[in-house]
The first five atom37 places (N, CA, C, CB, O) and aatype in JSON, in Angstrom:
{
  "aatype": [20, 20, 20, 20, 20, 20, 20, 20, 20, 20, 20, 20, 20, 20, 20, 20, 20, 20, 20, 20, 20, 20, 20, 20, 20, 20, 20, 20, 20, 20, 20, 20, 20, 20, 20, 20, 20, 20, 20, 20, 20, 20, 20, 20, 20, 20, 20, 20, 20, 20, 20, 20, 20, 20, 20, 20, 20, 20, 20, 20, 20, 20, 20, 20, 20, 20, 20, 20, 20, 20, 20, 20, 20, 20, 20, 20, 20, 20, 20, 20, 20, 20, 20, 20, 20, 20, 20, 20, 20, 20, 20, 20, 20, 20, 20, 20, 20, 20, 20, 20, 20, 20, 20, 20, 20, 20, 20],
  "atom_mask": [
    [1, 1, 1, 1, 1],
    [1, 1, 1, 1, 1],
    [1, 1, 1, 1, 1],
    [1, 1, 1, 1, 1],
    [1, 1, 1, 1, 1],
    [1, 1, 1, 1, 1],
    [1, 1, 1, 1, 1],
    [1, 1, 1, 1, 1],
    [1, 1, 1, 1, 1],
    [1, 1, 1, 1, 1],
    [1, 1, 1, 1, 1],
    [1, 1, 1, 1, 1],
    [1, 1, 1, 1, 1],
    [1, 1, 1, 1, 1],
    [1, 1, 1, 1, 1],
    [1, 1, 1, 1, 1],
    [1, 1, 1, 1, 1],
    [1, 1, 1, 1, 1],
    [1, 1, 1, 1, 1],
    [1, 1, 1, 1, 1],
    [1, 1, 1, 1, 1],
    [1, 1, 1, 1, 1],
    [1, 1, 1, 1, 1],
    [1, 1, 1, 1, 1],
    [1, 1, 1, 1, 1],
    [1, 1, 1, 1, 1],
    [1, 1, 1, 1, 1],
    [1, 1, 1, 1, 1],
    [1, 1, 1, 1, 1],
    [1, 1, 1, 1, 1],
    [1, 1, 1, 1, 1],
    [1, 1, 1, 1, 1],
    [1, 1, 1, 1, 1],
    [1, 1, 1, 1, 1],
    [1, 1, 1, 1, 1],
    [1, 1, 1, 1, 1],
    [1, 1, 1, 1, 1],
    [1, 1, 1, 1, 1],
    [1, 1, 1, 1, 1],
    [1, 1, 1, 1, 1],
    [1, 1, 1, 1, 1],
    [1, 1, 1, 1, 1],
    [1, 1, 1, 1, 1],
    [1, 1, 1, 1, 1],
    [1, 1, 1, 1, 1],
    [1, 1, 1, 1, 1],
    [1, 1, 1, 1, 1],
    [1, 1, 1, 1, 1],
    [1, 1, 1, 1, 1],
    [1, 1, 1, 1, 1],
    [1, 1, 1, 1, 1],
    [1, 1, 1, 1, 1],
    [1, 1, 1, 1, 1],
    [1, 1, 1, 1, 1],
    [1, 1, 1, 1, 1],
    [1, 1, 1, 1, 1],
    [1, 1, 1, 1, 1],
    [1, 1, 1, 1, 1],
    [1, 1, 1, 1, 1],
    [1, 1, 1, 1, 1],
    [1, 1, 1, 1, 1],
    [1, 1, 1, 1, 1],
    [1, 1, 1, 1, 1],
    [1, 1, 1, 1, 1],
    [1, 1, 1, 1, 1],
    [1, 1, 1, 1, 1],
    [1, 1, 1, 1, 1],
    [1, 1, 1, 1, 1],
    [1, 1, 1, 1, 1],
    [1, 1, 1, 1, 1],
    [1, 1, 1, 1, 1],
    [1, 1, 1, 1, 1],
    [1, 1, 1, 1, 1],
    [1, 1, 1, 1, 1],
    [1, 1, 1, 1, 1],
    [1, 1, 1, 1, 1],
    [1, 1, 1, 1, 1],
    [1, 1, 1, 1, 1],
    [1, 1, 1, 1, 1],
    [1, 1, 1, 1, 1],
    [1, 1, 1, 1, 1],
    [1, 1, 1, 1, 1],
    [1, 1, 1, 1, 1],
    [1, 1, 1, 1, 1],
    [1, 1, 1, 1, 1],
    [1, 1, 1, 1, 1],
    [1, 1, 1, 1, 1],
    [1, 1, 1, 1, 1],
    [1, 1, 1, 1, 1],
    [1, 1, 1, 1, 1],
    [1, 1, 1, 1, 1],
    [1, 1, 1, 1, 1],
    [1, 1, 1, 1, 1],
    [1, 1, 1, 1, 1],
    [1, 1, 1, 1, 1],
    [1, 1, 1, 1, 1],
    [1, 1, 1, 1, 1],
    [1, 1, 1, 1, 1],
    [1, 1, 1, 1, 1],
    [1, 1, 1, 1, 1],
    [1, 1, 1, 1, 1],
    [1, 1, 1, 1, 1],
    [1, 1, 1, 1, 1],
    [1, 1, 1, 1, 1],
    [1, 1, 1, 1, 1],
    [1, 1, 1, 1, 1],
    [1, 1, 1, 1, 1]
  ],
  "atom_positions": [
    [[117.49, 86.43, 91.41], [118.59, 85.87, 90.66], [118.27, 85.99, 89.19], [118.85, 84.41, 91.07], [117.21, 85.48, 88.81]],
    [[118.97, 86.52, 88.39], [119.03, 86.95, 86.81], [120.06, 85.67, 86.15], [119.86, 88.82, 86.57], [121.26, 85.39, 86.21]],
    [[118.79, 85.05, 85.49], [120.09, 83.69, 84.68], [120.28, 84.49, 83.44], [119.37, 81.63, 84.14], [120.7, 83.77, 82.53]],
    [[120.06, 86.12, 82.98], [120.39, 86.65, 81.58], [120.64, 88.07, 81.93], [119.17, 86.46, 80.4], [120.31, 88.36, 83.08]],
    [[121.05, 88.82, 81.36], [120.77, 90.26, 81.52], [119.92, 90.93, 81.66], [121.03, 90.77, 80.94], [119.14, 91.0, 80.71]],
    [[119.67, 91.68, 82.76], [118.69, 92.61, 83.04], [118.52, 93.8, 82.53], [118.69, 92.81, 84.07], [119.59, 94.41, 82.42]],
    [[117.33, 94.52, 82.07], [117.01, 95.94, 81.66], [117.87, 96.92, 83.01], [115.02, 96.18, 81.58], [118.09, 96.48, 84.14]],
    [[118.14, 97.89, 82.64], [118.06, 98.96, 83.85], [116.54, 99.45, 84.49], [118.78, 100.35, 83.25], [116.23, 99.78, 85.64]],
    [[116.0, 99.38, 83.67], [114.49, 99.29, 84.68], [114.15, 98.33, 84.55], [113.24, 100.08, 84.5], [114.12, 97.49, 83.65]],
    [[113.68, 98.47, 86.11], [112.5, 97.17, 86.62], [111.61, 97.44, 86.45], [112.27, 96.65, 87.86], [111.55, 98.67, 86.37]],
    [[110.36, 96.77, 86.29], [109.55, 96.81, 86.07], [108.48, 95.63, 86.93], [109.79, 96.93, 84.89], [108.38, 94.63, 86.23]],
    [[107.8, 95.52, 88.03], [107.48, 94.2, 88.27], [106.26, 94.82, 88.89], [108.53, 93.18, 89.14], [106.09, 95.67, 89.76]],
    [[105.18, 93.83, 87.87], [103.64, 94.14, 87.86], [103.19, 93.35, 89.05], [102.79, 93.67, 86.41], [103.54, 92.17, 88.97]],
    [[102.27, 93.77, 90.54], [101.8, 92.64, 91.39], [100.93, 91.73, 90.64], [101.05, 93.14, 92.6], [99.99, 92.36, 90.15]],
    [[100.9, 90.5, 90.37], [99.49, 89.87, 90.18], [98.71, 89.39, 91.38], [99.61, 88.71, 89.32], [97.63, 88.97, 90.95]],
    [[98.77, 89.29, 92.46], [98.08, 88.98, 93.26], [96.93, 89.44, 93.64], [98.6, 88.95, 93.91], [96.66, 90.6, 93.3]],
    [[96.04, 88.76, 94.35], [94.51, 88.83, 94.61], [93.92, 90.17, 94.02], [94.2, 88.75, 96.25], [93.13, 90.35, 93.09]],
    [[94.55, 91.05, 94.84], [93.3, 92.22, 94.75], [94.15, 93.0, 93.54], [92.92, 93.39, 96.49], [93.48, 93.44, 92.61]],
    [[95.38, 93.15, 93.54], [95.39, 93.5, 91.76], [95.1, 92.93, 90.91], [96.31, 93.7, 91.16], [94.86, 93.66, 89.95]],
    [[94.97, 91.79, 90.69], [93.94, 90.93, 89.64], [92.97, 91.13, 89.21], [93.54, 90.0, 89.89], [92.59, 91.27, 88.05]],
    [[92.4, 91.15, 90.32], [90.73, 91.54, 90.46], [90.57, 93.03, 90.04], [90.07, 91.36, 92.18], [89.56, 93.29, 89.38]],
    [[91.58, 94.22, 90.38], [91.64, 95.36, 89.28], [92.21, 95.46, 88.25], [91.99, 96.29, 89.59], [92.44, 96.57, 87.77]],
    [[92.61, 94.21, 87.57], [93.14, 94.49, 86.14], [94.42, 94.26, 86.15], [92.93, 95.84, 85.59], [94.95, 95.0, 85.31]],
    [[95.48, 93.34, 86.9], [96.74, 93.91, 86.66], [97.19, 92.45, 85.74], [97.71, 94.4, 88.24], [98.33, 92.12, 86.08]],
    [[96.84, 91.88, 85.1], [96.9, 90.72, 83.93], [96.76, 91.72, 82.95], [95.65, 89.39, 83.86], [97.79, 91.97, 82.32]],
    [[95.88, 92.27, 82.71], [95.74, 93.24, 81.52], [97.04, 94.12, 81.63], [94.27, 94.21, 81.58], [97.82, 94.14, 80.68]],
    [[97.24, 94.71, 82.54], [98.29, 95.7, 82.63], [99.94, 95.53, 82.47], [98.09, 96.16, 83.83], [100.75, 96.34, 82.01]],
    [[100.17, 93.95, 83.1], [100.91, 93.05, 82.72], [101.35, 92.91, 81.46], [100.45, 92.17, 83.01], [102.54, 92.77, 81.17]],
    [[100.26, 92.95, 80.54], [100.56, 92.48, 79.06], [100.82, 93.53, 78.72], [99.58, 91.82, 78.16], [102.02, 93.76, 78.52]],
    [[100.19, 94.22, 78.57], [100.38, 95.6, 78.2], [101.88, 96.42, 78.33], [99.4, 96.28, 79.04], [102.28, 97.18, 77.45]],
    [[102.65, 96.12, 79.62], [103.92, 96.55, 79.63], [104.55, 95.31, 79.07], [104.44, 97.04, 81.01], [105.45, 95.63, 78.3]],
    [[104.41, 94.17, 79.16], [105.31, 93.49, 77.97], [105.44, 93.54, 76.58], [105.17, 92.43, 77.97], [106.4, 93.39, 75.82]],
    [[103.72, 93.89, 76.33], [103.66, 94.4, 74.78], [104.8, 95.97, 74.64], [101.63, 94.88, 74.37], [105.59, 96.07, 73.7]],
    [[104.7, 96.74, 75.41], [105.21, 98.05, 75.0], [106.54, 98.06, 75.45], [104.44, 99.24, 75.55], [107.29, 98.99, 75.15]],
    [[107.04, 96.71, 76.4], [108.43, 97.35, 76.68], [109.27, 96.26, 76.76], [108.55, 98.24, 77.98], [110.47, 96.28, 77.04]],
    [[108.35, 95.02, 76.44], [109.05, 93.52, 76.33], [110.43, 93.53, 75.53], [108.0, 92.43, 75.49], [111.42, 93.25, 76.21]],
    [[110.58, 93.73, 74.54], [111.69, 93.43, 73.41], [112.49, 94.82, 73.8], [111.04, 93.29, 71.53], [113.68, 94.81, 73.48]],
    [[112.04, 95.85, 74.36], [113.28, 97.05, 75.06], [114.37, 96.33, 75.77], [112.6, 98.17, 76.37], [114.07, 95.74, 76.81]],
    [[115.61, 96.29, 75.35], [116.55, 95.84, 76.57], [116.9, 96.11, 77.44], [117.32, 95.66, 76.54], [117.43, 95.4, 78.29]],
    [[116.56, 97.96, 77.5], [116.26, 98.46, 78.83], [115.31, 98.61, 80.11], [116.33, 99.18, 78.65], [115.35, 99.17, 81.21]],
    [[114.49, 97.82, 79.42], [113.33, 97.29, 80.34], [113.59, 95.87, 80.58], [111.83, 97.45, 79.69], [113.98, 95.06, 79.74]],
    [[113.25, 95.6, 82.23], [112.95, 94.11, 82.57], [111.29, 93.85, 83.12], [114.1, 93.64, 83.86], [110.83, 94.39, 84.13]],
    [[110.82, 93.27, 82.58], [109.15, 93.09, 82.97], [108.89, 92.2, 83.45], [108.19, 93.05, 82.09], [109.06, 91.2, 82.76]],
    [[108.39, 91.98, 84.76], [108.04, 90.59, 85.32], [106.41, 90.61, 86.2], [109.44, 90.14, 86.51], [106.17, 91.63, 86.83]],
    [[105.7, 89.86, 86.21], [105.15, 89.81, 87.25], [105.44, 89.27, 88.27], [104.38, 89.59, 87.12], [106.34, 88.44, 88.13]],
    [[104.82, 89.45, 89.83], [105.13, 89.4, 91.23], [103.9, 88.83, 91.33], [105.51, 90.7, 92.1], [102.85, 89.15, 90.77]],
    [[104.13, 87.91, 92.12], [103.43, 87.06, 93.34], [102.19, 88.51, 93.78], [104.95, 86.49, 95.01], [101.1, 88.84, 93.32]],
    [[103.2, 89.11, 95.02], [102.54, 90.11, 95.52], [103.58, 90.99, 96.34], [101.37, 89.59, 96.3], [104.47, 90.46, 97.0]],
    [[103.39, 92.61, 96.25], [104.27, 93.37, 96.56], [103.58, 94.14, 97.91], [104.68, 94.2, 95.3], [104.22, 94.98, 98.54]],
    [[102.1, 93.71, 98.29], [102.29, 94.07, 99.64], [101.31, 95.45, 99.72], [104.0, 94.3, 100.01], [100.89, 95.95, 100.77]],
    [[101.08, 95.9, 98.48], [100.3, 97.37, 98.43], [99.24, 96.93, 97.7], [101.07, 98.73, 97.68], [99.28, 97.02, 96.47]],
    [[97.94, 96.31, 98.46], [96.62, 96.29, 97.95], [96.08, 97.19, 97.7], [95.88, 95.83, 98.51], [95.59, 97.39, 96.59]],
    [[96.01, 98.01, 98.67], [95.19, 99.5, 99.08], [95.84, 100.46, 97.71], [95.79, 100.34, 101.08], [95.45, 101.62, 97.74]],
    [[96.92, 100.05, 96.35], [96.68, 100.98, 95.56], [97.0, 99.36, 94.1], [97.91, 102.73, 95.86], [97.96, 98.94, 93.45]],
    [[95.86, 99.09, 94.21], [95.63, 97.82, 92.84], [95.07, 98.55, 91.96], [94.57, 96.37, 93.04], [94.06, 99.17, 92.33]],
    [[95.52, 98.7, 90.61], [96.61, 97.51, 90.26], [97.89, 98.58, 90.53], [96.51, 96.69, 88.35], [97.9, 99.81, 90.52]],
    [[98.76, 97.78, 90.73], [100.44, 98.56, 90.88], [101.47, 97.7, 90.65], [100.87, 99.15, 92.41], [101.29, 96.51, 90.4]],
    [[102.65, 98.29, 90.71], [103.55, 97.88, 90.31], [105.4, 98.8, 90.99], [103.01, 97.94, 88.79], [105.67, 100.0, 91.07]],
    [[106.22, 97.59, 91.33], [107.51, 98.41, 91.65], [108.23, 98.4, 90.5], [108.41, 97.87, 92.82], [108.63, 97.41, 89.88]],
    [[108.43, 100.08, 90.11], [109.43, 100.61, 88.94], [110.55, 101.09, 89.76], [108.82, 101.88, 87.9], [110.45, 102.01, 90.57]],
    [[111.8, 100.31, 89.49], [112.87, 100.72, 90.07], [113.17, 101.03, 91.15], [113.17, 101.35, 89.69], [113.95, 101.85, 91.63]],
    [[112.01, 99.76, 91.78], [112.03, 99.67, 93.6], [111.14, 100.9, 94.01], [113.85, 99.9, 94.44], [111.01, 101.04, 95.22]],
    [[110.51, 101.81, 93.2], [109.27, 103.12, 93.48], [108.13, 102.07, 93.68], [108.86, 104.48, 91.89], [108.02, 101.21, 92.81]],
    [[107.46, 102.07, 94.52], [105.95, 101.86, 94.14], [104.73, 103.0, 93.76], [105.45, 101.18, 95.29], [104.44, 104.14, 94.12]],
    [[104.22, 102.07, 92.87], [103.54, 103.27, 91.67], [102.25, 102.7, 91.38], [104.46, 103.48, 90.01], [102.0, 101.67, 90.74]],
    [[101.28, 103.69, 92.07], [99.68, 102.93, 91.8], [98.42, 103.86, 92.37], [99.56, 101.28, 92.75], [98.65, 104.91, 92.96]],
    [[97.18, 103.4, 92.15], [96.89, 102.68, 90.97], [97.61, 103.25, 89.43], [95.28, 102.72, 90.93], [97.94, 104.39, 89.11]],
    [[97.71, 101.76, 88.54], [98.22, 102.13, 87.66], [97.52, 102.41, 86.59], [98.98, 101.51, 87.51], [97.59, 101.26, 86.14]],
    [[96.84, 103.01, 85.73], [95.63, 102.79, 84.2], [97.13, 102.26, 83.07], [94.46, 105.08, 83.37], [98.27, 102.67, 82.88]],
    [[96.09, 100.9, 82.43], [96.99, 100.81, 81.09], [96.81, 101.71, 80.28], [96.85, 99.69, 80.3], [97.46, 101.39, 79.29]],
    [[96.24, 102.82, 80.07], [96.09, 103.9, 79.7], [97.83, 104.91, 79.76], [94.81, 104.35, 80.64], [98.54, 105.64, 79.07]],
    [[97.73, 104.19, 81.27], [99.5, 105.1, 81.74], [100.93, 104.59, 81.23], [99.87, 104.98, 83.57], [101.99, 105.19, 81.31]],
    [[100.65, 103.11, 80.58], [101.88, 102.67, 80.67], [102.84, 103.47, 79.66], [101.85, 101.2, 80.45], [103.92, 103.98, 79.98]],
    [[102.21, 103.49, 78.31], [102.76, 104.52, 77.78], [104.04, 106.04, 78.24], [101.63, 104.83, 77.49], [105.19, 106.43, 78.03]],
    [[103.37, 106.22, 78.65], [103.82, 107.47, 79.5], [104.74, 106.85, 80.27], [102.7, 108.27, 80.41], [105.73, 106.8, 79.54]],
    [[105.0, 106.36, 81.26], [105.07, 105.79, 82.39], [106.47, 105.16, 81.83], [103.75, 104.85, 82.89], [107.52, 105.57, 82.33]],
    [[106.5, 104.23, 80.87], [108.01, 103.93, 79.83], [108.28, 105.29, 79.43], [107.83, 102.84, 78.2], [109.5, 105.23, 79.57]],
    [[108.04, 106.65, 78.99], [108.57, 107.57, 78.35], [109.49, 108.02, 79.46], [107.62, 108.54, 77.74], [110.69, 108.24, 79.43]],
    [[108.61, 108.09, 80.46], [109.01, 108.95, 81.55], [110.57, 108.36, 82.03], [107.77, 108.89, 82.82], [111.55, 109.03, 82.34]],
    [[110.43, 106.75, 81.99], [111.67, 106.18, 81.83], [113.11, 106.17, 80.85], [111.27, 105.28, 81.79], [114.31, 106.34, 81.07]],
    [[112.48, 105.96, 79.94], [113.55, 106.19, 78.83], [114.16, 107.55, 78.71], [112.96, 105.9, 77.5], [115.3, 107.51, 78.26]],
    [[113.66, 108.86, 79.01], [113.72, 109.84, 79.85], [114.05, 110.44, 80.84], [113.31, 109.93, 79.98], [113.96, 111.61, 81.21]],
    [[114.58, 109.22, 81.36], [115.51, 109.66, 82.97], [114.67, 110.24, 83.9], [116.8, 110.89, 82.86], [115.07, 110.62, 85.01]],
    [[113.14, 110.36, 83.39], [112.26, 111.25, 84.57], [111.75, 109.89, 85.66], [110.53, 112.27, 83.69], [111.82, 108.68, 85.45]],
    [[111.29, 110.55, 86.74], [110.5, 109.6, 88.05], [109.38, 109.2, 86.96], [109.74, 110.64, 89.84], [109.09, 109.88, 85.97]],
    [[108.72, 107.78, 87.39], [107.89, 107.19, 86.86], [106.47, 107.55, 87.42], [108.27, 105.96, 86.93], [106.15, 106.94, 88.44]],
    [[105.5, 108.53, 86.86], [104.48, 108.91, 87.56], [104.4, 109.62, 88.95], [103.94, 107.95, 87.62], [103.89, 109.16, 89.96]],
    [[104.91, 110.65, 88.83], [105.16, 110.73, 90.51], [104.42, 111.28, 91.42], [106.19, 111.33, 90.86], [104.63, 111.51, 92.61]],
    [[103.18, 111.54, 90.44], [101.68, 111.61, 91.37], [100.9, 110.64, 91.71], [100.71, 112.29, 90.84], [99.84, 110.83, 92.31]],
    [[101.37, 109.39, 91.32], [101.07, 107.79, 91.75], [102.19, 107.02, 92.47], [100.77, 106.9, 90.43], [101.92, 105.82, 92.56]],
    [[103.67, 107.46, 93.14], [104.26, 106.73, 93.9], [103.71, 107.3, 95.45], [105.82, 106.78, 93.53], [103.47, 108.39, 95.98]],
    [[103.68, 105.72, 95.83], [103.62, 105.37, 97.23], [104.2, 106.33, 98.39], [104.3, 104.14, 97.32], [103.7, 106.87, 99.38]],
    [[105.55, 106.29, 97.81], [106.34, 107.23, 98.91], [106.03, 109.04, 98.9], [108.11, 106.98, 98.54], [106.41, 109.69, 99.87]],
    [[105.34, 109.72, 97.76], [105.13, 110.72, 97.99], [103.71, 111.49, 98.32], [105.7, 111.02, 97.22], [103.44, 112.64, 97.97]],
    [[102.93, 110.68, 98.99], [101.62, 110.71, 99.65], [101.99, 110.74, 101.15], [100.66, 109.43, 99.23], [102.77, 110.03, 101.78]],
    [[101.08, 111.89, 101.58], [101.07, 112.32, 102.99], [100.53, 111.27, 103.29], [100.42, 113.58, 103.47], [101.01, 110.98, 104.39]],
    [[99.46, 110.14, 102.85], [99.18, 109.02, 103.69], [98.87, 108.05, 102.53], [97.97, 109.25, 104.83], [98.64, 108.59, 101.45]],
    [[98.83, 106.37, 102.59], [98.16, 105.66, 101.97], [97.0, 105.87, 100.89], [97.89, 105.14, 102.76], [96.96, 105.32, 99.79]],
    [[96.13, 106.68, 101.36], [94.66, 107.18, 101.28], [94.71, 108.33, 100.14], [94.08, 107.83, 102.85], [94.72, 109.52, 100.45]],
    [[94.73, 107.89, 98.8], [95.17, 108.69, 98.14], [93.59, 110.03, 97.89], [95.87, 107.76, 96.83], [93.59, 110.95, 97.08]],
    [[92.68, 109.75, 98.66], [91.97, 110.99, 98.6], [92.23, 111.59, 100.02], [90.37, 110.8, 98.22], [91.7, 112.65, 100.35]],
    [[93.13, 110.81, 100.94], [93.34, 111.95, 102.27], [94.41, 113.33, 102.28], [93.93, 111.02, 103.55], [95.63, 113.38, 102.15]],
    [[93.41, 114.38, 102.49], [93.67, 115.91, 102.66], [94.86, 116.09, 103.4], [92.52, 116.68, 103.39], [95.02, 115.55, 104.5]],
    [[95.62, 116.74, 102.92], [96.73, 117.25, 103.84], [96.69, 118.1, 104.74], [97.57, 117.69, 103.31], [96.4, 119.25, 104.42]],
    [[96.94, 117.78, 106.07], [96.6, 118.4, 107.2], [95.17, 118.49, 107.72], [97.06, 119.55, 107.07], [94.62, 119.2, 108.55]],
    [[94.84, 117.69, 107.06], [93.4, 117.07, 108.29], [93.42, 116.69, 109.29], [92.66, 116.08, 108.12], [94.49, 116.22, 109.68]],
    [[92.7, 116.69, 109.86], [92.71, 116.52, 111.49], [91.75, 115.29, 111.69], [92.07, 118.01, 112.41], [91.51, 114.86, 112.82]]
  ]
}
């Protein structure tokens, strides 16, 4: 529920356990510092979104996208403001498995 206007991107950092513990407070700030006062950005942190196995992360526009480096956020808003996919060698959905060092077509 939105009591104000929302950005067109979402933006919602997990803070929970095991992204914490990899940094996602730091990473947190970091996209509020760079995209807080954008009105096209909405920045929030989350409880927890359910994807430990890639901490720290975050759902951009319902993508899940991780691990994330604050190193990336930069980019990561360009790619937005840009109309491009947000990292799309770090979303969830385009990995042959979870296991982002598992080989394609391994047996």
């Amino acid at each position: 529920l939105h009591m104000r206007p929302a950005g067109r991107n979402s933006i919602y950092v997990c803070t929970n356990i095991s992204c914490s513990l990899n940094g996602a407070h730091e990473l947190f700030a970091t996209f509020q510092e760079q995209a807080g006062a954008d009105p096209e950005f909405e920045v929030r942190s989350f409880e927890c979104l359910g994807a430990c196995d890639i901490a720290p992360m975050a759902s951009v526009n319902d993508q899940y996208v991780g691990p994330i480096e604050v190193a990336e956020v930069p980019t990561l808003l360009q790619q937005l403001r840009d109309g491009e996919e947000p990292l799309p060698e770090k979303q969830i959905s385009r990995r042959a498995s979870v296991d982002p060092n598992a080989r394609r077509g391994a047996s």
